[in-house]
C-alpha positions as CSV (number, residue, x, y, z in Angstrom):
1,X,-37.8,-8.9,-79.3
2,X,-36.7,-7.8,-75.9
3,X,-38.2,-4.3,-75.0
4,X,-38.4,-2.1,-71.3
5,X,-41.1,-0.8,-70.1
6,X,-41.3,2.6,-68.0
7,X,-43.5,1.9,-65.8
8,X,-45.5,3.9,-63.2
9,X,-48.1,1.4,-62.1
10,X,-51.2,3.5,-63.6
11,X,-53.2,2.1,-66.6
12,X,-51.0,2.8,-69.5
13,X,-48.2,1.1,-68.3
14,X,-50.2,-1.8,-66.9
15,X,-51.7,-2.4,-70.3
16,X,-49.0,-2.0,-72.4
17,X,-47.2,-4.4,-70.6
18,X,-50.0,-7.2,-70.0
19,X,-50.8,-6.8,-73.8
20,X,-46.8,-6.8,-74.9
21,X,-46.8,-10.2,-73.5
22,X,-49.6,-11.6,-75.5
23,X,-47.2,-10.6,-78.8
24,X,-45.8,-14.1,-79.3
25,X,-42.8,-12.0,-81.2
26,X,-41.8,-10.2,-77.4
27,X,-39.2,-12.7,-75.8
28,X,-38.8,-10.4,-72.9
29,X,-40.6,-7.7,-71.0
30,X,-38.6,-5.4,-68.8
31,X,-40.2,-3.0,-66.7
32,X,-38.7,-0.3,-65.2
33,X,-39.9,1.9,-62.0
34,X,-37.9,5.1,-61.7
35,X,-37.3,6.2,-58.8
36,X,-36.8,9.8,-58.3
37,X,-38.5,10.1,-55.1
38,X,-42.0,9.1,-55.5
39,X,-43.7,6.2,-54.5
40,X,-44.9,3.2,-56.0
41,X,-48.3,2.6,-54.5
42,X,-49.3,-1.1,-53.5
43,X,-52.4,-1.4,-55.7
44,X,-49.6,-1.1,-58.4
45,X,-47.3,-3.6,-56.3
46,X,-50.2,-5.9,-56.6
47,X,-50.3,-5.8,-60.3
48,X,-46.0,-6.0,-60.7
49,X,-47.0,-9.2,-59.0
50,X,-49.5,-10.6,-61.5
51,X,-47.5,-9.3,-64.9
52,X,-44.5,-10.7,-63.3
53,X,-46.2,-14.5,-62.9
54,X,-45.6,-14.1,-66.6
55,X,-42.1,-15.5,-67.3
56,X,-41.2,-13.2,-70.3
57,X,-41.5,-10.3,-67.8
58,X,-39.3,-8.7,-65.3
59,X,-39.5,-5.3,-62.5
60,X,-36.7,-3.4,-61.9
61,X,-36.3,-0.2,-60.3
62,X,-33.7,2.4,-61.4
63,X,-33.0,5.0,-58.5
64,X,-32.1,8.8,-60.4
65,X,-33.1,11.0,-57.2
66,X,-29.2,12.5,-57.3
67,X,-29.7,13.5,-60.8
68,X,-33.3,14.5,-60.4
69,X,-31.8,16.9,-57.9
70,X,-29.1,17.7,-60.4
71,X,-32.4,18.2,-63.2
72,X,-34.1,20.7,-61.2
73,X,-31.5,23.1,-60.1
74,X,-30.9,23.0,-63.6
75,X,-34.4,24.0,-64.4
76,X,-34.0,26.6,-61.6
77,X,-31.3,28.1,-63.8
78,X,-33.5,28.2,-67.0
79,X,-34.5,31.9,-67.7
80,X,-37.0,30.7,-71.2
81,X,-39.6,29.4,-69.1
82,X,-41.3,30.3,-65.6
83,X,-43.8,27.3,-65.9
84,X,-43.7,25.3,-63.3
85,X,-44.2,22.5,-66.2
86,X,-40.9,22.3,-66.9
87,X,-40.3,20.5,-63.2
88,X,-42.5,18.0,-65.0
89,X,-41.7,17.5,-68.4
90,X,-37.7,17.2,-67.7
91,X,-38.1,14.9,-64.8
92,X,-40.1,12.6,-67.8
93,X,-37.3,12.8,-70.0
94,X,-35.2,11.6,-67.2
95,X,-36.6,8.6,-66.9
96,X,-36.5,7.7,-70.8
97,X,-32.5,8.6,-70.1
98,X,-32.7,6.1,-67.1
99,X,-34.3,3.5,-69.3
100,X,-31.9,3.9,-71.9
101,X,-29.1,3.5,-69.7
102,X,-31.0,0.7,-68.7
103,X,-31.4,-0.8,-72.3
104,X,-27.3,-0.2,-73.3
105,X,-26.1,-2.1,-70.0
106,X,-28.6,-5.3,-71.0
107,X,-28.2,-5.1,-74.3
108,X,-31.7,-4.2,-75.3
109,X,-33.0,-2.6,-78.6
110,X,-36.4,-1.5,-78.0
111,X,-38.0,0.7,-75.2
112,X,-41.6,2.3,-74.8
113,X,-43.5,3.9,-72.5
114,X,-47.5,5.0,-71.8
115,X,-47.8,8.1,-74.8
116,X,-51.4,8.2,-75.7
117,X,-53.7,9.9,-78.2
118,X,-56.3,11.3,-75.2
119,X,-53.7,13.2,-73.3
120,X,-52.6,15.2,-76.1
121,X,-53.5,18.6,-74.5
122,X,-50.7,17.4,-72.1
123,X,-47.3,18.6,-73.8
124,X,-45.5,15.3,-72.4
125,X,-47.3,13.1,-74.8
126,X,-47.1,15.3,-77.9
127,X,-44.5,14.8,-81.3
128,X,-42.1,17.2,-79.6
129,X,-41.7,15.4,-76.4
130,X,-41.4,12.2,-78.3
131,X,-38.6,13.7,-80.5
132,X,-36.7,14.7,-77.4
133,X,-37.3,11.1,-76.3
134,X,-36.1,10.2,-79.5
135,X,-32.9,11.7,-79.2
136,X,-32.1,10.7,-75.9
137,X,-32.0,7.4,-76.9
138,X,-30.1,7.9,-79.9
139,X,-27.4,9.5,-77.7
140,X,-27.3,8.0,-74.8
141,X,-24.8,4.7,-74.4
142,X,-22.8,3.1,-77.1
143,X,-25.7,2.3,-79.3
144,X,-29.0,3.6,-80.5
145,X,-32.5,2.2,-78.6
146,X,-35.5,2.7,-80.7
147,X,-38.0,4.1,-79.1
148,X,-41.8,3.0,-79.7
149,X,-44.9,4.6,-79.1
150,X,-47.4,1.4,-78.8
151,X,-51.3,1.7,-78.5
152,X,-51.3,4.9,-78.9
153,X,-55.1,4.9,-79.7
154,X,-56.6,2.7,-77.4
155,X,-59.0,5.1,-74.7
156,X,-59.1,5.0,-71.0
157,X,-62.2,3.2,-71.1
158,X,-60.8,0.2,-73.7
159,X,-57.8,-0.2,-71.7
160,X,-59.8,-0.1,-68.5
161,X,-62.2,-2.6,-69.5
162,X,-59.3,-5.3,-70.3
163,X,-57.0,-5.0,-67.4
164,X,-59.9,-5.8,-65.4
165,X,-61.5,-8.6,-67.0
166,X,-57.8,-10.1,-66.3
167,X,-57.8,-9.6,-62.8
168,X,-55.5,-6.3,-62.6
169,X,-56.3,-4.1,-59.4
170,X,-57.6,-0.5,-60.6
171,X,-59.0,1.6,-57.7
172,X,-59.5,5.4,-56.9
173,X,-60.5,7.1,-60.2
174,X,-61.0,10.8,-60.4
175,X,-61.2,13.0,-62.8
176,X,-60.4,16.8,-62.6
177,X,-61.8,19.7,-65.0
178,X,-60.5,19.0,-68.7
179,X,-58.8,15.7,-68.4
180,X,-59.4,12.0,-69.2
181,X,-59.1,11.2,-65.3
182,X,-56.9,8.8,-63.8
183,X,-57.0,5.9,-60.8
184,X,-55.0,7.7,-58.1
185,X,-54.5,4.7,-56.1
186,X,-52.7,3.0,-58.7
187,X,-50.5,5.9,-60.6
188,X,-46.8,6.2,-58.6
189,X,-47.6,9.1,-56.5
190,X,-45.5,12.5,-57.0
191,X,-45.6,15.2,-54.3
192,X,-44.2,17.6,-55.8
193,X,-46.0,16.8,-59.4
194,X,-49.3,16.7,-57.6
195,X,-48.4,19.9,-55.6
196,X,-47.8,22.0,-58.8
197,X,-50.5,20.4,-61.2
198,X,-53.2,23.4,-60.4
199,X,-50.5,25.6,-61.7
200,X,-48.9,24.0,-64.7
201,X,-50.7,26.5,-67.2
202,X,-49.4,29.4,-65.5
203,X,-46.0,31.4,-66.9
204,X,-45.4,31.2,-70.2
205,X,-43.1,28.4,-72.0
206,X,-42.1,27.1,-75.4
207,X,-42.2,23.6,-74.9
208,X,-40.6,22.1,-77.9
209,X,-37.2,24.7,-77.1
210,X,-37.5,23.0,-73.5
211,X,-37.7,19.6,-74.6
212,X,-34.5,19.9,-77.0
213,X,-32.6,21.9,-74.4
214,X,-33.7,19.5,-71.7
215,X,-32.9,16.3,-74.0
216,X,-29.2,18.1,-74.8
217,X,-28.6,19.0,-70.9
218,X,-29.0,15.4,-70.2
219,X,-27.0,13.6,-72.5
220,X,-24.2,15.7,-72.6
221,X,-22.7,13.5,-69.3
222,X,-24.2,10.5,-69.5
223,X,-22.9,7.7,-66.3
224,X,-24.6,4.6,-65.4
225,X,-27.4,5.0,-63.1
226,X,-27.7,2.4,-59.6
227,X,-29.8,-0.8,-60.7
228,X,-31.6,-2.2,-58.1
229,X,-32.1,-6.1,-58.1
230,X,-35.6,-6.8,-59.6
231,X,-38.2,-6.9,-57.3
């Protein structure tokens, strides 16, 4: 099996990839930064370099900052919702379009990305964000990508506990008022994301009408997105 990997750098992705490659069924491991303006921090450059020492697995980074821009004067235009959520939840669905660009130009069949059970209350890792997911990558490219959700149950604290008895860098964990908590120094760091996080449960939004609208919005002209070489 040869499957991509979003990846941010934080735990999820770090773990799903390192325990993808255990699977003696998973050929080839692609991970993929999106770059939409944030930054990749170096704690998580230092554990691209240790996955990558694997030879089943690859980084590449997919730059979508023109149709990021395109995404949110889009979302300006979007009278259902005044959350500021929305800036989030379509810029994540952008990146699963990125990726399956991604998978269509190299011919791969599976994607995934970091979904878990203990960030539920967050609407980007709910059913109806991974039915919008879903159809993006049913729609976008000549082929369908299946999309799996992997690991879905495994806690901060399991996932934690095996990325650093294998040597992975995991430093700067916080955790704010009704969330799991994350390492900051590790997770791709989002101005405007972090910015607006106090605020995301303010104005009122129906996320799952979003999430199709969103899904629609970007697949209706799909183009290839700029591949950089892998790092």
């Amino acid at each position: 099996m040869r499957i991509a990997v979003l990846y941010s750098g934080g735990v999820d992705s770090t773990y799903l990839a390192a325990r993808l490659a255990e699977d003696p069924e998973v050929k080839e491991i692609h991970l993929l930064t999106i770059q939409n303006g944030y930054s990749i921090t170096s704690f998580a450059k230092k554990n691209i370099q240790i996955l990558t020492k694997n030879p089943k697995i690859s980084h590449h980074t997919l730059n979508v900052k023109k149709e990021w821009h395109e995404l949110q004067r889009w979302n300006l235009r979007y009278k259902k919702s005044r959350s500021i959520k929305k800036m989030c939840l379509g810029c994540r669905l952008l990146m699963n379009k990125a990726a399956a660009e991604y998978c269509n130009h190299n011919n791969i069949k599976y994607a995934t990305e970091g979904i878990n059970k203990e960030q539920s209350y967050n609407p980007d890792q709910g059913k109806d964000f991974v039915t919008a997911v879903n159809y993006i990558y049913r729609e976008v490219g000549i082929k369908p990508i299946e999309f799996k959700v992997l690991y879905h149950n495994k806690t901060l604290k399991e996932k934690t506990k095996y990325l650093k008895q294998h040597g992975y860098n995991l430093n700067g964990f916080i955790r704010l008022p009704g969330t799991r908590g994350v390492f900051l120094f590790n997770q791709s760091f989002c101005v405007i994301g972090n910015l607006m996080y106090p605020f995301w449960y303010f104005g009122r939004i129906d996320h799952k009408k979003y999430l199709e609208d969103a899904a629609k919005k970007l697949t209706k002209n799909t183009k290839r997105l700029e591949i950089n070489e892998k790092n």
